[in-house]
C-alpha positions in Angstrom: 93.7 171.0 -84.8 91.8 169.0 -82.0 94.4 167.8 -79.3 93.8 165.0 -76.8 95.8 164.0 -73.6 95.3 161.1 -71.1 97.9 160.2 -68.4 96.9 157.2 -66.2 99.2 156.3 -63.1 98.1 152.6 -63.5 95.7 150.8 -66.5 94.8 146.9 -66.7 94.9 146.3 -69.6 93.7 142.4 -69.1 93.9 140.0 -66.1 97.3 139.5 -66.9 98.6 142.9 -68.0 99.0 146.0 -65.5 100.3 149.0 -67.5 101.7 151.7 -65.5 102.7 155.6 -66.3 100.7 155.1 -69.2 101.1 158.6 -71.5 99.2 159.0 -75.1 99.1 162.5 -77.0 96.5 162.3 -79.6 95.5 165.1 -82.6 93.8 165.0 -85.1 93.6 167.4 -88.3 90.8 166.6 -91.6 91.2 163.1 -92.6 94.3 162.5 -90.1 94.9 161.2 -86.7 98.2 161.3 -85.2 99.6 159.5 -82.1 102.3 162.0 -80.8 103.3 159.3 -77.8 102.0 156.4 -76.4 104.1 155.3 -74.0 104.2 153.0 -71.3 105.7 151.0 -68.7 105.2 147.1 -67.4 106.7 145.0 -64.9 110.3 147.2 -65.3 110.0 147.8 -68.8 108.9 150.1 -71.3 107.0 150.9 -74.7 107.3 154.1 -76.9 106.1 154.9 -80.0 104.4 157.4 -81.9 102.3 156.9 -85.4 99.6 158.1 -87.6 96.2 157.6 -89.5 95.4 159.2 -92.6 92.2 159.0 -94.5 92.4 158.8 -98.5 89.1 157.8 -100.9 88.1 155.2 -99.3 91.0 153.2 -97.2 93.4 154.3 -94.9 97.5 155.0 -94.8 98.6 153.6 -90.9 102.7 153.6 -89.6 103.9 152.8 -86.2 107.2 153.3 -85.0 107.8 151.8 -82.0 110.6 151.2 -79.4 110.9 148.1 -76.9 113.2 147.9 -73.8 112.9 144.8 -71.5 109.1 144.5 -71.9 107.8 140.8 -71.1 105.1 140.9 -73.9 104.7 137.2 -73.2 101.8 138.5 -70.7 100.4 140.8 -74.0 100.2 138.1 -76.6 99.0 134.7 -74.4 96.0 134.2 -73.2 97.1 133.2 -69.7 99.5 134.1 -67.8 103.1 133.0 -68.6 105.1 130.9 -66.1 108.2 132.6 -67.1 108.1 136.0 -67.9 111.3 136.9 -70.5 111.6 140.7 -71.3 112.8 141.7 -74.9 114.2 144.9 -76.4 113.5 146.5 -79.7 112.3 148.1 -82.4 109.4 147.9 -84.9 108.5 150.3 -87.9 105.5 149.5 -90.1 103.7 151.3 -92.6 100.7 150.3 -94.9 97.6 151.2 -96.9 94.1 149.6 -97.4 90.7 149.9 -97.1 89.6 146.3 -95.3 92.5 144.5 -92.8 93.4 142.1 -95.7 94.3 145.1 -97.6 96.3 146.5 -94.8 98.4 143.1 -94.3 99.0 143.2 -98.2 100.2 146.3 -98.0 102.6 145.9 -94.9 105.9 147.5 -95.2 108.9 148.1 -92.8 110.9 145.5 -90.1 110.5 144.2 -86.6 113.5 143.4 -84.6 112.9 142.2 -81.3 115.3 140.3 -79.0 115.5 139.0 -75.0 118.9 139.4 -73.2 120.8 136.1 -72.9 119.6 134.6 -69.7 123.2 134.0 -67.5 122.1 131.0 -66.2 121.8 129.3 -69.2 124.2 126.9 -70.2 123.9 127.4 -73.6 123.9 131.1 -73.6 121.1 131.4 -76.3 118.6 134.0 -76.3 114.8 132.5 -75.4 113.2 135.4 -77.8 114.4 136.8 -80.7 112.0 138.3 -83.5 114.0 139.3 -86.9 111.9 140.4 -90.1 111.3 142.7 -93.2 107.9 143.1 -95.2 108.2 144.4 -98.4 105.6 145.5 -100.7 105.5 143.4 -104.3 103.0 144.2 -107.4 99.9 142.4 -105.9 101.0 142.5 -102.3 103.4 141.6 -99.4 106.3 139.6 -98.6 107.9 139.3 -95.4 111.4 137.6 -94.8 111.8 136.1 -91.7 115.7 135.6 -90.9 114.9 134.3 -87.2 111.8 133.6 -85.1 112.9 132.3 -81.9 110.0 131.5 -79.3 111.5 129.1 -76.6 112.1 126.1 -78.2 111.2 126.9 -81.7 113.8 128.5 -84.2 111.6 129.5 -87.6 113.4 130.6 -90.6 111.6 131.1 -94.1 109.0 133.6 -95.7 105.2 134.4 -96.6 103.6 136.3 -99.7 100.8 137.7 -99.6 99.0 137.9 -102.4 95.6 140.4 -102.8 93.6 138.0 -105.5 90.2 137.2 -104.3 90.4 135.1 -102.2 93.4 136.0 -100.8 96.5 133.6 -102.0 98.8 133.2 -98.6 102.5 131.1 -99.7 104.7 129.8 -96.5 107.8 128.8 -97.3 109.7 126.8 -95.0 113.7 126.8 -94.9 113.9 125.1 -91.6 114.6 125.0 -87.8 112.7 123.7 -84.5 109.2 124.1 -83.9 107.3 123.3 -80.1 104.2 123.2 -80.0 104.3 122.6 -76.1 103.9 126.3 -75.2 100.3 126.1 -76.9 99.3 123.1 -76.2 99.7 123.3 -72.5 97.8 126.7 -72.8 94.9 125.3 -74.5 94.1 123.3 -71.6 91.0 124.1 -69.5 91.3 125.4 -66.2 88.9 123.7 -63.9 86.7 127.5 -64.3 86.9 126.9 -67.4 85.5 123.2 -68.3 81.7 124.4 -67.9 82.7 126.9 -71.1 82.1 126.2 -74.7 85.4 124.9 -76.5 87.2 127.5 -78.3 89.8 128.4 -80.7 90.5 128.8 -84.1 88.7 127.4 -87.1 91.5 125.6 -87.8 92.6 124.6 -84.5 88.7 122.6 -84.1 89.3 121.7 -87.4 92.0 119.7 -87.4 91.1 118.4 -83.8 87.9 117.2 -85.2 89.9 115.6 -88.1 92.8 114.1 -86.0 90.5 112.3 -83.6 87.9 110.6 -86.3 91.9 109.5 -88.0 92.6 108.4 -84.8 89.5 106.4 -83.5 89.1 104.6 -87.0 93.0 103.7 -87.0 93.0 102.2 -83.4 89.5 101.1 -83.5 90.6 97.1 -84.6 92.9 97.3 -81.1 89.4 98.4 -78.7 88.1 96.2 -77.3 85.3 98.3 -76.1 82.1 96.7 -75.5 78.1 96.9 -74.2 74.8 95.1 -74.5 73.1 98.1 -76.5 73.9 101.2 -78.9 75.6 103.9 -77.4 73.4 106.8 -75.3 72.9 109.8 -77.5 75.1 111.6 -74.8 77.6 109.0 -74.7 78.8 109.0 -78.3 82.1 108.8 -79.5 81.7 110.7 -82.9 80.0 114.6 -82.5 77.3 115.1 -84.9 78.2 118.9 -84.3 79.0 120.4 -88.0 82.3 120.5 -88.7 83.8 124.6 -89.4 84.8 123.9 -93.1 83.7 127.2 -94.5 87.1 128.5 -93.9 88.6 126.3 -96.7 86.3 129.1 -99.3 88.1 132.1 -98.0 91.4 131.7 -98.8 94.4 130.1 -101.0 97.4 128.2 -99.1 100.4 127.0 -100.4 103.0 125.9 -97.5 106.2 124.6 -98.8 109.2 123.1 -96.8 110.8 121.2 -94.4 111.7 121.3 -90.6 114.7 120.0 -88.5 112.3 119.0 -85.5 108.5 118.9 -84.7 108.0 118.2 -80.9 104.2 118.1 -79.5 102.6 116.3 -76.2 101.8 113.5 -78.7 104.9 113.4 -80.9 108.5 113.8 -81.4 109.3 113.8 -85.1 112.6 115.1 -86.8 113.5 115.5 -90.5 109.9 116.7 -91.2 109.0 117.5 -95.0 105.7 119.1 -95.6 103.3 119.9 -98.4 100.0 121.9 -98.3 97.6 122.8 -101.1 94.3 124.7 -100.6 92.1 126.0 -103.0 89.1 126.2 -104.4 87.3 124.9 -101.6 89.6 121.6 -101.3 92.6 121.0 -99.0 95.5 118.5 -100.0 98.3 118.2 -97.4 101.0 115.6 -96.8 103.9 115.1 -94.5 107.1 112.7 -93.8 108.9 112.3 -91.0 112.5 110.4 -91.3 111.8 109.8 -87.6 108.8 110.0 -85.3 108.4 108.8 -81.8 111.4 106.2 -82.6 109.4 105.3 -85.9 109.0 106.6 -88.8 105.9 107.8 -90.8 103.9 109.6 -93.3 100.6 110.5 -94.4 98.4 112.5 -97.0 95.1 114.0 -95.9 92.5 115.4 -99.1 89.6 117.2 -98.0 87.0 118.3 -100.5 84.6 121.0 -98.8 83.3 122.6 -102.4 80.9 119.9 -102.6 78.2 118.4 -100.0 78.7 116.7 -98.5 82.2 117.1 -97.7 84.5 114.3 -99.0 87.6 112.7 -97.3 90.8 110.8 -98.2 93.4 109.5 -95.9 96.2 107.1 -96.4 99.2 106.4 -94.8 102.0 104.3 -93.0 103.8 104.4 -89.9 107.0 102.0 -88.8 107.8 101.0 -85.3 106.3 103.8 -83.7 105.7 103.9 -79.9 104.8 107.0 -76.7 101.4 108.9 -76.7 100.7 108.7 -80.4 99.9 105.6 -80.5 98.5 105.4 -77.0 101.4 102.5 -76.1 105.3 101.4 -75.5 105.2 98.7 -78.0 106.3 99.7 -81.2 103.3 99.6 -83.9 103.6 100.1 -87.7 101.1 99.9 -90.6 98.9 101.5 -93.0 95.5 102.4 -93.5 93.9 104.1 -96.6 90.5 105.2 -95.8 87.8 107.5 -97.2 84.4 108.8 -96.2 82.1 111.6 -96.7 79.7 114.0 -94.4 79.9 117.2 -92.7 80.3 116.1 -89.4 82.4 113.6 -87.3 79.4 111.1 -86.9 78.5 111.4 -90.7 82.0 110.9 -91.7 82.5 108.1 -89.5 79.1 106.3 -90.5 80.4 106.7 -94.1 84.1 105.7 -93.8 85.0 102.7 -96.3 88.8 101.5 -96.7 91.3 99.2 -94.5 93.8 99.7 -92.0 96.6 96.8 -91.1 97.9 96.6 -88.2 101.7 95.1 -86.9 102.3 94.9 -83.4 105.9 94.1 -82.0 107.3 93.1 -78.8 107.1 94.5 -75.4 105.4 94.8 -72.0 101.5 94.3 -72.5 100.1 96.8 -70.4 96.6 95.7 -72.0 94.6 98.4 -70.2 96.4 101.0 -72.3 96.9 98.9 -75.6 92.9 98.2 -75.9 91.5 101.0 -74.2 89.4 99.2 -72.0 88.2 100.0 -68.2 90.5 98.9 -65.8 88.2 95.8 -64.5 87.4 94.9 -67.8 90.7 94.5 -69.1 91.2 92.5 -65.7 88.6 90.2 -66.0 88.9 89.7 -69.8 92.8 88.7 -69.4 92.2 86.8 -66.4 90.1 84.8 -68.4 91.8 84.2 -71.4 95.4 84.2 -69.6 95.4 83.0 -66.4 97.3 84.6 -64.0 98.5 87.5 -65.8 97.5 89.5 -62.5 100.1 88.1 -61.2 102.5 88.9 -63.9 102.9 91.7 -66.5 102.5 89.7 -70.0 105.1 90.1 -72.8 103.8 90.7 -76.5 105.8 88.9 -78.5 104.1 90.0 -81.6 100.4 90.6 -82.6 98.6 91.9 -86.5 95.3 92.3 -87.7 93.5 93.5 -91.1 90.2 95.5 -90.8 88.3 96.4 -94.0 85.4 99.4 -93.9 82.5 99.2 -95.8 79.7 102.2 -94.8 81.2 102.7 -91.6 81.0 98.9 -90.3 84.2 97.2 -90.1 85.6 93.4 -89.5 88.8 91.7 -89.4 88.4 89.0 -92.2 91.7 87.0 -91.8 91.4 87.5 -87.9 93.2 88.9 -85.2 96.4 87.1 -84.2 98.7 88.1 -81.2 101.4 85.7 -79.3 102.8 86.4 -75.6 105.3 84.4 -73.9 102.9 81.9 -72.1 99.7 82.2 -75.0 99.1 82.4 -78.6 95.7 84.7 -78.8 93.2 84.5 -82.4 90.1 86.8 -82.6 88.0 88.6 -85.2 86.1 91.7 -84.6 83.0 93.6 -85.6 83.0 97.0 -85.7 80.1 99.9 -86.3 81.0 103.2 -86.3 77.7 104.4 -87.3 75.8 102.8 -84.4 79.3 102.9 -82.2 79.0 99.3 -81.4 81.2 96.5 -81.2 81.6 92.6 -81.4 84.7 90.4 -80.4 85.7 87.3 -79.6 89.3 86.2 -78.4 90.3 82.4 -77.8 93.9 81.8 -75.9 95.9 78.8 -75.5 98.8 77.9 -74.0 102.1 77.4 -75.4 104.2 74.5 -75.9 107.6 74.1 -75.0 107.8 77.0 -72.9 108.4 76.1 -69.8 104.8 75.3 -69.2 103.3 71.6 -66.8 100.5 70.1 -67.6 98.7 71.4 -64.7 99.1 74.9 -66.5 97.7 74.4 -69.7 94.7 76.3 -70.9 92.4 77.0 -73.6 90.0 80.0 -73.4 87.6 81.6 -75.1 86.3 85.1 -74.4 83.5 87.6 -75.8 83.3 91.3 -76.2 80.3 93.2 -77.5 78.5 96.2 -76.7 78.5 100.5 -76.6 82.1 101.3 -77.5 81.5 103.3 -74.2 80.6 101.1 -71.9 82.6 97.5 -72.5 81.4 94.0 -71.1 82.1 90.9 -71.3 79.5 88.0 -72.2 79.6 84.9 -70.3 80.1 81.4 -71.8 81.5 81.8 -74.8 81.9 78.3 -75.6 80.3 78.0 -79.3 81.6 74.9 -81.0 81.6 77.4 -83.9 83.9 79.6 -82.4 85.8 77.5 -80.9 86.6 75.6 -84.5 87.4 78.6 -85.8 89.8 79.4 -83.4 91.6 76.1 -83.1 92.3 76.8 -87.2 93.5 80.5 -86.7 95.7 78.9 -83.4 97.3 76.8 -85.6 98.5 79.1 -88.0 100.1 81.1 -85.5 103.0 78.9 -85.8 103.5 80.4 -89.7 104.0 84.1 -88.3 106.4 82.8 -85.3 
């Protein structure tokens, strides 16, 4: 029997973790390894445990049992340092066999109980961290029951099987509760040492980044008025021709089942969440309804097809009255879009998208900077122009729609684009390339009757918009007798929609 002892007064384990009185006790007979003790202590609390490894053909037999008392293992599990350091107490026992770490998860036996002390100065007396679960082994491998996972704000409830088929079969089952999303999105923000750095995360994470921000620039993309005299720069593009990380979809079976109380994220608030994921076979089917979201309500369904190439996507969906950072305004937008497209990157998919997406705008302050995503003195000088003194004034959006049909990437409006303020009635059509990332507007505004408006105030503009979706501008003179025709025909069948 080989024995091996290491004592350290201090060890730092990370930036963020300082062990201290740090005591393991290793030996080690053929085809075992035993920790007698590792033990530990951090910021006034403590870790003991003790466990072996045995060696049999050709996996391994691992258990850890384990003992917690007011340890802040926030600090151990992030990857930056918490703002609020909450110790919890214990215990964990786990046992499994396998020759690969799949194997070993498939395998897992025992329970983890883990819980943080009521905090006294909270109102509500509820405990911030609490940890409750039992994994079981089953025929073809694991199931763990989780009674309670309370992290902050979220309060999980439901199970997962594990199933060792090839490739792996993972099933969630949902049954319920609160989930944040806050605590990880405000870590996955770059510190300013970190913005010279790669991006990083999970496959997933980049993943559904990449897919939620083509979703959300070909959704909003009627609303931009985002102009420039010439394609975009190469370095200036929208759309990343970076291949997206679909290989993940191969490698494993999902099934997630369920439904949530509350979803809350920087972007969104949602409650009475239902959820449905399917992925296999190299193709992903997912779709989720909210009963309410950001004051609205909404649902979509995403299909992704990665076991061909190029990769192949469907999305459709519609949203009611939603407003806040989802939508990137306070007035209350609803819709639908259904949209597909294929390619193995953000540029190809968005080169390739065919579909439509309608638009309804309601009422509310016109902060038109925000709605249309322009730079500051554009938006200025376009709304000076077609609204005169709306500097002086915050304009009210009575009500606003539009239609935009894909076809290979380039889009139009083919009915137009209709909005109404208080002191104008606004018609436009748009042009839109996502291939080449350019676009083409025109807006004509005229003033309102019977509003409260003298003769010395009436107006009728026209304005045009085309360029770089990165770099807007404004053409002079648009005074086309074309246009203007147009125009005066959409203007007067404003007076249909109110």
């Amino acid at each position: 029997t080989a024995r091996l002892s290491l004592n350290a007064r201090s060890l730092q384990l990370s930036s963020k973790a300082l062990l201290s009185d740090v005591d393991l006790q290793l030996s080690s007979q053929p085809e075992q390894l035993a920790v007698d003790r590792l033990d530990f202590a951090m910021q006034g609390g403590t870790f003991k445990s003790h466990g072996a490894i045995s060696w049999r053909d050709s996996g391994a037999a691992l258990s850890v049992d384990a003992r917690v008392v007011d340890l802040p293992i926030d600090d151990l599990l992030a990857e930056k340092a918490a703002a609020r350091k909450i110790p919890v107490s214990g215990t964990l026992s786990l046992q499994s066999e396998g020759g690969t770490v799949a194997e070993l998860l498939g395998d897992l036996n025992g329970s983890v109980e883990l819980e943080s002390t009521p905090d006294p100065g909270d109102p509500q007396g509820s405990a911030a961290r609490k940890v409750s679960m039992t994994a079981r082994r089953i025929p073809d491998g694991m199931q763990a029951t989780i009674s309670s996972l309370q992290w902050g704000d979220t309060d999980l409830r439901g199970s997962v099987v594990y199933h060792e088929t090839t490739p792996p079969r993972i099933e969630v089952q949902l049954d319920g509760g609160k989930l944040s999303l806050l605590p990880w999105e405000d870590a996955d923000k770059p510190s300013p040492e970190d913005s010279a750095k790669p991006e990083e995360g999970s496959i997933v994470t980049r993943t559904a980044r990449a897919g939620i921000d083509m979703v959300g620039d070909v959704v909003l993309a009627p609303l931009r008025l985002l102009s420039g005299p010439r394609e975009a720069e190469p370095g200036d593009k929208i759309f990343s021709k970076d291949p997206l990380p679909l290989s993940w979809i191969n490698d494993y079976q999902l099934e997630i089942r369920g439904k949530l109380d509350s979803l809350e994220s920087i972007e969104a608030r949602a409650s009475d969440l239902e959820l449905t994921v399917d992925m296999r076979d190299g193709q992903l089917s997912a779709e989720a309804r909210a009963a309410v979201v950001n004051r609205g309500k909404a649902w979509i369904k995403v299909q992704l097809d990665a076991s061909q190439q190029p990769a192949s996507l469907h999305l459709n969906g519609e949203f009611s009255k939603l407003q806040g950072p989802l939508v990137k305004a306070a007035i209350p937008r609803s819709g639908y879009f259904d949209v597909r497209s294929q390619g193995d990157s953000q540029a190809e998919l968005a080169a390739a998208v065919d579909g439509l997406v309608y638009l309804e705008l309601g009422a509310g302050p016109l902060d038109y900077s925000k709605l249309m995503l322009l730079t500051a003195d554009v938006a200025t000088a376009a709304f000076d122009a077609l609204i005169p003194s709306s500097h002086d004034k915050q304009p009210k959006l009575e009500c606003a729609l539009t239609l935009g049909v894909f076809k290979d990437g380039k889009g139009i409006t083919p009915y137009g684009y209709a909005a109404r303020t208080r002191q104008a009635n606004l018609v436009g059509k748009v042009e839109l390339d996502l291939k080449k990332e350019l676009i083409h507007m025109n807006f004509s505004s005229s003033s309102r009757k019977g509003v409260g408006m003298s003769v010395g105030n009436v107006f009728s503009n026209t304005i045009e918009i085309e360029g770089a979706l990165t770099d807007p501008k404004i053409i002079p003179d648009a005074t086309g007798l074309i246009w203007r025709g147009w125009a005066a025909i959409l203007t007067g069948g404003l007076s249909i929609v109110g």
